[in-house]
N, C-alpha and C positions, 0 to 999 in steps of 0.2 A: 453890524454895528452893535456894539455889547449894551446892552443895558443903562442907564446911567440914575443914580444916586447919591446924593448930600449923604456927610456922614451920617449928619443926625436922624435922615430918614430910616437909614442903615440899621444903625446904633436900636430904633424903635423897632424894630423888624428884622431882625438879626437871625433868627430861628427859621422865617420862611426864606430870607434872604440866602442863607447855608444851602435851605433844600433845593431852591430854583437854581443856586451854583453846580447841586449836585448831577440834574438830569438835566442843565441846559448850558443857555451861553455863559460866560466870565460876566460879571458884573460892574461897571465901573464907578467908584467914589468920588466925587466932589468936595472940593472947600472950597465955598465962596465961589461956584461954577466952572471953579477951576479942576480938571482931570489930577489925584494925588495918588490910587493908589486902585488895583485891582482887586478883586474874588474871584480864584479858579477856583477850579477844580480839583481833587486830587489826585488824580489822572492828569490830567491837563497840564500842574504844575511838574509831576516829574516826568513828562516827556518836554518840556521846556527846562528842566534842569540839567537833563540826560541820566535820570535817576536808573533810567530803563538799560542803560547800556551804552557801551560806547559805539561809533561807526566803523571800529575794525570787531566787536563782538556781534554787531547785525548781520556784517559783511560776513564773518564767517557762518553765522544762519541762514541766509541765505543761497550761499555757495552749497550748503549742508543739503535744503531742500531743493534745490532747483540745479536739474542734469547740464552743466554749460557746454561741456563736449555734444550732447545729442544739438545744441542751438547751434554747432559751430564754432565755440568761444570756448579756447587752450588758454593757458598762462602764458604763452608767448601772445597772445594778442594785448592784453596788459599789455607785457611792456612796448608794442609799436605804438601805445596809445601817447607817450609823451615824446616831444619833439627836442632832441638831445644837442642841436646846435648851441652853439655861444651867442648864437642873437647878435643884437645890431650895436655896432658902438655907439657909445655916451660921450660924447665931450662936455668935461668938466667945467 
């Protein structure tokens, strides 16, 4: 559970508020009790943007470091992984 915070508490405290975003949890702002708006991290926010990379740029880091033929696992196994029927009809 992140933290929680009024803006105006925020607003007064803004400086430690920065540093505890930097070495901990996200912080969450309130108006009026109400949840409006987060503080990450900046870490935090560019793996939630995908600032870091895409999921075929990991895939291929991954593949890079880690031996899949010694696991057993070829490029033909991919593709038995999807099931290539037409599936069940739909009546309209």
């Amino acid at each position: 559970m992140p933290k929680s915070l009024s803006i105006a508490d925020a607003r007064n405290r803004l400086a430690k508020v920065v540093h505890d975003v930097e070495t901990g949890p996200p912080v969450e702002l309130t108006r009026r009790g109400k949840p409006v708006a987060m503080i990450v991290s900046v870490r935090e926010f560019e793996t939630l943007a995908g600032a870091r990379g895409s999921f075929a740029s990991a895939l291929r880091r991954f593949r890079k470091a880690n031996d899949l033929k010694r696991g057993g696992i070829d490029r033909s196994f991919f593709g038995r992984l999807r099931d290539k029927s037409p599936g069940r009809p739909v009546n309209i």
